[in-house]
Each structure stands twice: as C-alpha cells, then as structure tokens.
C-alpha positions in Angstrom: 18.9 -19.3 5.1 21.0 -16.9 3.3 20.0 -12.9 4.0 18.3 -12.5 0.2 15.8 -15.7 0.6 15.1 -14.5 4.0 14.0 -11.1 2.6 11.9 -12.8 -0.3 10.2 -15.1 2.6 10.0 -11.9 4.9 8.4 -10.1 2.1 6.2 -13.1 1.1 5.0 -13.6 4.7 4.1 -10.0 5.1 1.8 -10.2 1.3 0.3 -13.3 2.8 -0.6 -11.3 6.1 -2.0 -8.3 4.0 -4.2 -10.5 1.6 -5.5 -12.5 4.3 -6.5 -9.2 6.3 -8.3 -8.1 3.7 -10.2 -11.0 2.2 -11.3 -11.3 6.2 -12.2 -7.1 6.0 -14.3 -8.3 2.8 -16.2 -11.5 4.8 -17.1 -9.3 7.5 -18.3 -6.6 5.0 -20.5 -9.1 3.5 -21.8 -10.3 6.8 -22.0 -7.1 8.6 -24.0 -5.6 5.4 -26.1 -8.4 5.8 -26.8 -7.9 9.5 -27.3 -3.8 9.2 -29.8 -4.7 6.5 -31.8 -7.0 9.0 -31.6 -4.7 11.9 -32.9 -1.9 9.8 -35.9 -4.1 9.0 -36.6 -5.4 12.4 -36.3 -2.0 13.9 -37.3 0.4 11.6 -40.9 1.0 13.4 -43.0 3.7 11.5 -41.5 5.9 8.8 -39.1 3.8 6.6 -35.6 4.7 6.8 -32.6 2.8 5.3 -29.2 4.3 7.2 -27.8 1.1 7.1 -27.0 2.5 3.1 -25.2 5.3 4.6 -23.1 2.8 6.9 -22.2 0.1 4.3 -21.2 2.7 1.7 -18.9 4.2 4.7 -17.9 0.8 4.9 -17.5 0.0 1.5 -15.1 3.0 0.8 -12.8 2.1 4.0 -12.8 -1.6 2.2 -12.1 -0.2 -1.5 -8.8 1.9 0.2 -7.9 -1.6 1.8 -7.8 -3.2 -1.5 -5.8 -0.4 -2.9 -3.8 -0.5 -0.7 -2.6 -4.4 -0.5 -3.3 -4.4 -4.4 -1.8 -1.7 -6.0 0.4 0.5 -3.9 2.2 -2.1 -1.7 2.2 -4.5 -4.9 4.8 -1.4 -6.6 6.5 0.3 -4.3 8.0 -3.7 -2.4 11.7 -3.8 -1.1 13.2 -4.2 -4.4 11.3 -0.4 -6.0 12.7 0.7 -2.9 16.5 -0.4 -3.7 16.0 0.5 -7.3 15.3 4.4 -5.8 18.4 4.5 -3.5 20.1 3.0 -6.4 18.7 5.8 -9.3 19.9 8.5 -6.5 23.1 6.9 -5.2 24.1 6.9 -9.0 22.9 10.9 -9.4 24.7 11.6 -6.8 28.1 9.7 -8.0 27.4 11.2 -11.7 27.2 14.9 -9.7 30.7 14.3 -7.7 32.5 13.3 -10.9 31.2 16.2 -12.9 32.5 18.4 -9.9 35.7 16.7 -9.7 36.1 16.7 -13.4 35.3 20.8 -13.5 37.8 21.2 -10.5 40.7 19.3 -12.6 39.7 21.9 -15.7 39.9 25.0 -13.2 43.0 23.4 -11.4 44.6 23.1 -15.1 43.7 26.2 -16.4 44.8 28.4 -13.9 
C-alpha cells in the first residue's frame, strides 16, 4: 500500500472509530435517560422532585460537544487542512526570504 492510500485508510479508520463512539455515547444517552427517569419515579418517596432533568441535560451538553466535535471540527481541520496550513506558511515564509534577498541585492547595488 503506497504511503498516501495508507493515510486516506488511516484517516478513514480513525472517522469510523469517532462516529461509532459517538452514535454508542447517543444509545446510552437514550437508555441511561430512560433509566434515570424510572429511578426518579420508583424512588422519589414524598415530595416530587425530577433531578434526573438536571443529570440528562448535563448529559445532553457533554453529548452535543461530542457531536461537534466528530461533526464539525475534526470534519475541517483533517490531515489535508493541516498540510494546506504548513503549505500557506511555508510559502510566506519563502515569499519573505526573496523579498529580503531581493532588498539585499538593491542595497548591495546601490552602494
């Protein structure tokens, strides 16, 4: 396998991995919303509370930065937005050393 399909299966392993996390994070969500709802019923002897709310909004949230994160930052900023950015500033930094070079050879030729 040559080095580029081994990063694109690397890469395409790892999204796998990341999607398969989170779609498991959301099942036990679901289920463990479910079972906090229950317990809260069972147990809740006297004065109604509902803290199980409090713990599947926690819950929730922690899920919602999952999803952003497998879904919208990791989808954007892969291998190849990473390349294009040491690209951009390998390239600034050439266009810097011939503009230096290029004033040197002025001063050199006017003095």
């Amino acid at each position: 396998m040559q080095t580029d399909q081994h990063e694109m299966y690397e890469y395409a392993r790892r999204r796998i991995k990341q999607k398969k996390k989170l779609y498991f994070h959301f099942i036990f969500l679901f289920v463990g919303s479910i079972f906090l709802f229950v317990i809260n019923k069972l147990f809740n002897v006297g004065e109604p509370t509902n803290w199980y709310i409090w713990a599947v909004t926690a819950w929730a949230f922690i899920f919602i930065l999952h999803f952003i994160k497998v879904f919208i930052t990791d989808s954007f900023m892969n291998k190849n937005w990473e390349r294009e950015q040491i690209n951009r500033l390998m390239t600034m930094q050439e266009n810097k050393l011939e503009k230096l070079k290029h004033e040197v050879e002025n001063h050199s030729n006017n003095n």
